[in-house]
Steps between C-alpha positions, in 0.01 A plus 500: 500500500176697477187441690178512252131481599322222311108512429247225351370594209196268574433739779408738330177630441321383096586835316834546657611154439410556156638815442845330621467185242450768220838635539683220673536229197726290656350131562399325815737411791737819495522853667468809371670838616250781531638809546309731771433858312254747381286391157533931427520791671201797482563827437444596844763232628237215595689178440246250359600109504335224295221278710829240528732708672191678721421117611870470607553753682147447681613177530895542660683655226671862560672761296775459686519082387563675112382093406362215598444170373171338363473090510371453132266171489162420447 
């Protein structure tokens, strides 16, 4: 059995909630697996993460959680 963290999508701020409904096309009522990684990395190592996964992990997710789940519904 594995223990996932599950977020709301309608608590989420406007652009990150729209950022997450352009990429996640599945329809209302379901959950979505978002994996918790770096968008790219900089040449001089910064790790930079989209505004989705930077709300996440402001928000409970962690690195170490690799990914969480996001309740898809509007």
């Amino acid at each position: 059995m594995k223990i996932m963290k599950v977020f709301d999508c309608q608590e989420m701020p406007d652009d990150v909630r729209s950022e997450f409904f352009g990429w996640a096309e599945q329809g209302n009522d379901c959950y979505v697996k978002v994996f918790i990684e770096p968008y790219e990395k900089l040449e001089d190592d910064t790790l930079v993460y989209s505004p989705l996964v930077t709300w996440l992990m402001k928000n409970g997710a962690e690195l170490q959680d690799k990914e969480v789940i996001i309740s898809h519904w509007w």
